[in-house]
C-alpha positions in Angstrom: 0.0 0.0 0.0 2.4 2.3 0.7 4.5 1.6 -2.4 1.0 2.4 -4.5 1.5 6.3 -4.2 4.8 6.4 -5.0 4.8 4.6 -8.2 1.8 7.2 -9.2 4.3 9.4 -8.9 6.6 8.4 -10.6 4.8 7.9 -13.6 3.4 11.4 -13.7 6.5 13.0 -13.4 7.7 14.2 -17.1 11.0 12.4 -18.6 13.7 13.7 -19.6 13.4 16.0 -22.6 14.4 14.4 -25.8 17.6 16.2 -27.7 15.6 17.7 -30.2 13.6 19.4 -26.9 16.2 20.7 -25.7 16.9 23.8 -28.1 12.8 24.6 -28.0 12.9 24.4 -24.6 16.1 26.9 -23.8 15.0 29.5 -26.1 11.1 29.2 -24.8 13.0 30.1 -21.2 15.2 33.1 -23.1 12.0 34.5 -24.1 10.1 34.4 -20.9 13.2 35.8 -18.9 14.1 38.7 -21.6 10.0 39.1 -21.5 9.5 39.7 -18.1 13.0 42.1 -17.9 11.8 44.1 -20.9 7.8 44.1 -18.8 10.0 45.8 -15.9 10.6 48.5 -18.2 7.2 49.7 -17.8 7.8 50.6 -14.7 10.8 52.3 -15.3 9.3 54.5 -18.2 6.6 55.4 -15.5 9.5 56.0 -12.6 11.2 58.4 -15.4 8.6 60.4 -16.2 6.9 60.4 -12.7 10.3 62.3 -11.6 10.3 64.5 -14.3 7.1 66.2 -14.7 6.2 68.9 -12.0 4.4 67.2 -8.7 1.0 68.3 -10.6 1.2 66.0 -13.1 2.6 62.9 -11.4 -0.8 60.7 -11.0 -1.9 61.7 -14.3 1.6 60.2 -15.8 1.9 56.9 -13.7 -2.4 56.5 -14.7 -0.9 56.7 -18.5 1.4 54.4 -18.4 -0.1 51.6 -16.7 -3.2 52.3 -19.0 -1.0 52.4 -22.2 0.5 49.0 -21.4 -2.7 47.6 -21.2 -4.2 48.4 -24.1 -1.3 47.5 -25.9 -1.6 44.2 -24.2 -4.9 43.9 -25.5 -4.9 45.5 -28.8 -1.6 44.0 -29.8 -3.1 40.0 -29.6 -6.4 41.1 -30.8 -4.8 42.6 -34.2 -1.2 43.8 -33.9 0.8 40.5 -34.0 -0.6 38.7 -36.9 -0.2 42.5 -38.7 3.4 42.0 -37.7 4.1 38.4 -38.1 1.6 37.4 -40.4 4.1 33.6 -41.8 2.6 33.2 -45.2 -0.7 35.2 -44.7 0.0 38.5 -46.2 -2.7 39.9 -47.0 -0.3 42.4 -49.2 3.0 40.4 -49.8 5.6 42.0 -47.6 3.6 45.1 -47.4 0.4 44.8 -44.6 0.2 41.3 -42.6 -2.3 39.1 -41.3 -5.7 40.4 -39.9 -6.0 38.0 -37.9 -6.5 37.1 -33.8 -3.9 36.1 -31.9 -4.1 32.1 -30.6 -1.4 30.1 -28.2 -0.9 26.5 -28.7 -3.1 24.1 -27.0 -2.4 23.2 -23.2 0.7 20.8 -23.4 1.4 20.8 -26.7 -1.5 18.1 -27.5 -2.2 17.4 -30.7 0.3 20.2 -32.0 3.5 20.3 -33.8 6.0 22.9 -32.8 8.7 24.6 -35.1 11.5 22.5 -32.5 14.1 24.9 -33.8 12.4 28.2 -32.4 10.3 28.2 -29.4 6.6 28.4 -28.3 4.3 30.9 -29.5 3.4 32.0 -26.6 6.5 32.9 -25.5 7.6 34.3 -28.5 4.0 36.7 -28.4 4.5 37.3 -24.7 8.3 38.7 -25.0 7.1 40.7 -28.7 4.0 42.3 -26.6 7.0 43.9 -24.5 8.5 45.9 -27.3 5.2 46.9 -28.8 4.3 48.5 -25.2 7.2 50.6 -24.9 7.1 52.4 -27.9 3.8 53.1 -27.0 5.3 54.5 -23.3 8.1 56.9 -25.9 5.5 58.7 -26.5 3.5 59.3 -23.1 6.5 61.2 -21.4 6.9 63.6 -24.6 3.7 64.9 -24.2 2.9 65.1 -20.9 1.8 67.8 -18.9 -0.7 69.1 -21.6 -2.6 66.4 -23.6 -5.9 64.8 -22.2 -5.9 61.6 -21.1 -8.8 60.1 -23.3 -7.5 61.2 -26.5 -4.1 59.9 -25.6 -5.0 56.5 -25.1 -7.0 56.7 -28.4 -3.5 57.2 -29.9 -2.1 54.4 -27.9 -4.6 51.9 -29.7 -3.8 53.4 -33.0 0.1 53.4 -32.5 0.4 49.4 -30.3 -2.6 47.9 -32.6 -1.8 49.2 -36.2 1.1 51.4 -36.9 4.0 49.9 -34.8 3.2 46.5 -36.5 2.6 47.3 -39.7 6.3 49.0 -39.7 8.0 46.1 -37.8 6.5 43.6 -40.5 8.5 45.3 -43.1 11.5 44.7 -40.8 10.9 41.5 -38.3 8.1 39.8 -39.8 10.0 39.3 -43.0 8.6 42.4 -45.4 10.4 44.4 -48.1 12.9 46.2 -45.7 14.3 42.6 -44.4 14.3 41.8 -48.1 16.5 44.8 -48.9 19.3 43.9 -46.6 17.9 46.4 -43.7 19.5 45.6 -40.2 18.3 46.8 -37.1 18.5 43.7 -34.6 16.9 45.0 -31.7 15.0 48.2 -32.5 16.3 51.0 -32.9 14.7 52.1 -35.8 11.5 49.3 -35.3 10.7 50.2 -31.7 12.8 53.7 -30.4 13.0 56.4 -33.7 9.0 55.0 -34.2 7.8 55.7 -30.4 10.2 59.0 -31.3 8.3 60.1 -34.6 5.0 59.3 -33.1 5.9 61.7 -30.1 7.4 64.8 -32.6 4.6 64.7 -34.3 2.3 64.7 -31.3 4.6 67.7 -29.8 3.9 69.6 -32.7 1.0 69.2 -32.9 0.0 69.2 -29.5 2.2 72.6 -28.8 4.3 73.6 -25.9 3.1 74.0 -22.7 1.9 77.0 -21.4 4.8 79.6 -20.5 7.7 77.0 -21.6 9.0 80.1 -24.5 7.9 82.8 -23.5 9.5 86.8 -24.2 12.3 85.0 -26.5 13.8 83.1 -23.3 13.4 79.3 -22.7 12.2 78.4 -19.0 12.8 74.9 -17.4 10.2 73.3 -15.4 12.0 71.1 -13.0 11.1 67.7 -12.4 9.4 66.6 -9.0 11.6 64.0 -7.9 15.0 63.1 -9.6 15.8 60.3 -7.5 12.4 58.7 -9.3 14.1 59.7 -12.9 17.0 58.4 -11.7 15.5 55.2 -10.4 13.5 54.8 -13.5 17.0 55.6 -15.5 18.4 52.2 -13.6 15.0 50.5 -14.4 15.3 50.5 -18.2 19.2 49.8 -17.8 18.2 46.6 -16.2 15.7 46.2 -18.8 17.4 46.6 -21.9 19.8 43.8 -21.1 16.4 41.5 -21.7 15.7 44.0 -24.5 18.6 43.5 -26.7 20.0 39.9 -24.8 16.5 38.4 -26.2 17.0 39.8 -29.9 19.4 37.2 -30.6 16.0 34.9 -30.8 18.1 31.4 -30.3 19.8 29.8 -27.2 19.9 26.3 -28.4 23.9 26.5 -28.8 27.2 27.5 -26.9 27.8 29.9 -29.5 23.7 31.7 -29.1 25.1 31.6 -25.1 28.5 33.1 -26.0 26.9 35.9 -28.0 23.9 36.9 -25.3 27.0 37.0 -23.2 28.6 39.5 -25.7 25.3 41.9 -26.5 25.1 42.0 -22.4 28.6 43.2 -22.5 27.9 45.9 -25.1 24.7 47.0 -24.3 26.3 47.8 -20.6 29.4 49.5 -22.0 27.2 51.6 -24.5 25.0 53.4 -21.5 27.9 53.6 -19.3 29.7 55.7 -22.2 26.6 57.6 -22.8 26.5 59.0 -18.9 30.2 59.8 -19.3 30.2 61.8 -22.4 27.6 63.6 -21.1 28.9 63.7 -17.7 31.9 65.9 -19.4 29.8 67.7 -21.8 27.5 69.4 -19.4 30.8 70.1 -17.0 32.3 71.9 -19.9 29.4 73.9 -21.8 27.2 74.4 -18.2 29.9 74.8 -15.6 27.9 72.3 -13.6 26.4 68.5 -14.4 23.5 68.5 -15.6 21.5 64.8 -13.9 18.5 64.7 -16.4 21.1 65.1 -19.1 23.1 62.3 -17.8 19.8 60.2 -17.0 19.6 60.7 -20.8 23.0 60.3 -22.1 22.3 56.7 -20.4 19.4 55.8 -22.8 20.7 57.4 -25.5 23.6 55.0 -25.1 21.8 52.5 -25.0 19.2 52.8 -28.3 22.0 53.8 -30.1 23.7 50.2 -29.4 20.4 48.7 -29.9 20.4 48.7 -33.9 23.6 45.9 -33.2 25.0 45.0 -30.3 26.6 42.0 -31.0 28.8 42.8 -34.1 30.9 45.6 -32.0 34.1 45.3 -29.8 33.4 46.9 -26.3 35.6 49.8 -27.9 33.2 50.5 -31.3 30.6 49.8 -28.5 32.0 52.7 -26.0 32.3 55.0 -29.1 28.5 54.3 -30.7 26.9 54.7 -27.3 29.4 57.8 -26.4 28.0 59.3 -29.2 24.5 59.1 -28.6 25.4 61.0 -25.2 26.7 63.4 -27.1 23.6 63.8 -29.3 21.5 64.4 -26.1 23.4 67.3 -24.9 23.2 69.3 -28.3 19.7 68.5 -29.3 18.0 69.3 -26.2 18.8 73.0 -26.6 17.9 73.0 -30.5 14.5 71.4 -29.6 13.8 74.3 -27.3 15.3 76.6 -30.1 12.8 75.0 -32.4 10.1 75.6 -29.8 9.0 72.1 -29.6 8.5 70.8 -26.1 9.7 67.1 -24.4 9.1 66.9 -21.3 11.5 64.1 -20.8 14.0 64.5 -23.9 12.3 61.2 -25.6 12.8 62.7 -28.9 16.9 63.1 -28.5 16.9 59.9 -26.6 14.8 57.6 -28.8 14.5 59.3 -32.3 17.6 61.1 -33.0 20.2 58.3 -31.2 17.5 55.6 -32.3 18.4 57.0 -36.3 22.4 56.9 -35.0 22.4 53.8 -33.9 21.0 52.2 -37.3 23.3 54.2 -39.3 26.1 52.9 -37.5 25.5 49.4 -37.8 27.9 49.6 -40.7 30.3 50.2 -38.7 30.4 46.8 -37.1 28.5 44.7 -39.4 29.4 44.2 -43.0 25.9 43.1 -44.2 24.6 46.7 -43.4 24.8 49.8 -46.0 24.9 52.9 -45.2 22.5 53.1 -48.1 20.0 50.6 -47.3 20.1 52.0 -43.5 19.2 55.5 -44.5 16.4 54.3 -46.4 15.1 51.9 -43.5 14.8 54.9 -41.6 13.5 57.4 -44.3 10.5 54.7 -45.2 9.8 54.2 -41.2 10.2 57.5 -40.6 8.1 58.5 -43.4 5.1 55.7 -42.3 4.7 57.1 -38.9 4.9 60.6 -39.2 2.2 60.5 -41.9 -0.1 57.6 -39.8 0.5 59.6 -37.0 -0.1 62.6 -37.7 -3.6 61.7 -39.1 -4.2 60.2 -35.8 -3.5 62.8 -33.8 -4.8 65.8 -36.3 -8.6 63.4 -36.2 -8.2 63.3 -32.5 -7.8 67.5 -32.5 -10.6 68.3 -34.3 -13.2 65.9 -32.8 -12.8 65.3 -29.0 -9.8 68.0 -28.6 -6.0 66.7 -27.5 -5.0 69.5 -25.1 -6.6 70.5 -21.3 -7.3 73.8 -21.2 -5.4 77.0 -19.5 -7.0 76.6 -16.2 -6.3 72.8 -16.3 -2.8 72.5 -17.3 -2.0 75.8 -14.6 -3.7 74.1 -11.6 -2.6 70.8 -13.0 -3.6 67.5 -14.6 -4.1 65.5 -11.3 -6.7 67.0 -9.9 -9.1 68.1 -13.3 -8.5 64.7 -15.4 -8.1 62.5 -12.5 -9.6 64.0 -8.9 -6.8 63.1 -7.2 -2.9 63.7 -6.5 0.5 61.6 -6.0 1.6 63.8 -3.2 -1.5 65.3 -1.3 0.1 65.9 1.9 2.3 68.6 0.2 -0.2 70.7 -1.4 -0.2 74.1 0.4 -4.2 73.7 0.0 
């Protein structure tokens, strides 16, 4: 009797996996680890721009950005996926995907037969949602302070459900651009300069907030809490090491292992150059360091390494990422020249290093042209401005995009949402 249970057991316990397992089974885990790392991002988005909008503002930005992720969530299965990996379903060849549903395989893998040389569809879905989401969270700290919440989130569904995948097809799911010889192995074209074109276009649009250029002078708002930015800085650090680690798609060999290994490496080296070069560039041209430039100069490091980091040394990695520090520090100041208003310097950090990085992928990777890269960007660009544009221009004219003066003065908290992130320090 006692000997009964234990052979029950036994026999329900699973065997060991078969060789050809194995590969399906590592990269399945690679997906779900990167998935969750890149998820953690969201939070870090939220942490950024909670610290660097004024104290006003804070609820209404953290509300956004767990809103925005979602409806991405949703939106994405229900029509974005299949738009951006539609197999053999186009419904234009290698122009618009699938319109399709999203479905997982069935529970253990009954009656189904898995691609054994990739990984599970659900995994694969789960760790592409991730991507999808923050482009969508680009935009929200761009246009903060200013745009209504309803309307934003309208975007959001536009941008997560249709736009970002039709784009990433042309790229990812194996359109024209991936035809051409395009490379941009983690995003920094697909994801970063599209969440950065979505967010010009909504700035301009949109307009500066009230008092930002005013009598010919530019005049900072500070952010509310810079140990959140900073927080939130360390956040997507973490996260981009899922980010770019899982854009190598395999872990079935030692050499797929070897070369996570190596994007890790490079992906670290690139923000660490970015904070320096910035670091030294705001000593020199401000007399002081400047922390929300060097917040920046981190993530500017690191979506300029995103377009490759696995082709580059840790020196070419140092010098691409050290660059797109540098970018920060000028283009902030010709933005405000310009009079178009980030909040939280998404368009230097995601669209301007976003278009370095994939131009310097020839620099490391010999199937790249400069050629072919400029035109990756030029088409993309080109897509979302236009899509976007539309989106938010409808949005203007029939429910409105921007609070009004008495609103955005006493603050977004409190009109759009009833409520505050730091009550007990309001003077009222």
């Amino acid at each position: 009797m006692v000997a009964l249970p234990q052979t029950g057991m036994a026999q329900a316990v699973d065997t060991t996996p078969l060789t050809e397992d194995i590969g399906f089974i590592f990269t399945t885990f690679m997906f779900l680890v990167s998935g969750f790392l890149v998820f953690f991002m969201a939070a870090g988005f939220a942490m950024l721009e909670a610290g660097l909008v004024r104290g006003k503002n804070v609820a209404m930005q953290l509300t956004k950005n767990v809103a925005l992720f979602s409806l991405a969530s949703l939106f994405y299965y229900v029509l974005g996926y299949n738009l951006m990996y539609p197999g053999d379903a186009w419904t234009v060849s290698n122009y618009l995907g699938a319109f399709a549903i999203t479905g997982l395989e069935p529970v253990a893998l009954e009656g189904a037969e898995p691609d054994l040389s990739y990984a599970s569809l659900g995994s694969d879905f789960f760790f592409q949602l991730m991507f999808c989401a923050a482009t969508a969270s680009i935009v929200s700290g761009a246009l903060a302070e200013r745009i209504r919440l309803w309307p934003f989130l309208v975007f959001v569904v536009l941008l997560t459900a249709v736009i970002y995948p039709i784009q990433a097809s042309w790229k990812w799911g194996g359109g024209f651009l991936d035809a051409m010889g395009f490379q941009d192995f983690a995003g920094s074209t697909v994801v970063h300069s599209v969440g950065g074109w979505a967010a010009l276009t909504g700035a301009i649009i949109l307009g500066p907030r009230l008092g930002k250029y005013k009598n010919g002078r530019v005049n900072p708002f500070p952010g509310s809490n810079l140990a959140l930015a900073t927080l939130g800085t360390f956040i997507l650090w973490l996260g981009w090491f899922g980010f770019n680690g899982g854009s190598q798609l395999y872990m079935d060999t030692a050499g797929n292992v070897a070369d996570i290994s190596r994007i890790f490496s490079n992906t670290n080296i690139a923000a660490a150059a970015g904070v320096v070069v910035t670091l030294g560039l705001t000593q020199v041209l401000y007399g002081k360091p400047d922390l929300t430039m060097i917040l920046n100069g981190a993530l500017a490091g690191l979506v300029s390494i995103t377009a490759e980091p696995l082709t580059p040394t840790l020196v070419e990695a140092t010098f691409i990422g050290g660059l797109g520090g540098a970018i920060v520090v000028f283009a902030v100041p010709l933005l405000d020249r310009l009079k178009i208003d980030d909040v939280v310097g998404a368009i230097p950090v995601h669209l301007l290093a976003g278009i370095w990085g994939t131009m310097a992928v020839p620099i490391t990777n010999e199937a790249a042209t400069v050629t072919t890269q400029f035109y990756g960007i030029i088409i993309v660009g080109a897509f979302v401005c236009s899509t976007s544009a539309l989106g938010w221009m409808a949005l203007k004219r029939t429910v409105g995009l921007r609070v009004d003066e008495e609103t955005e003065i006493t603050g977004l908290d409190m009109a759009e949402l009833g409520m505050e992130a730091y009550p007990e320090f309001n003077p009222g």
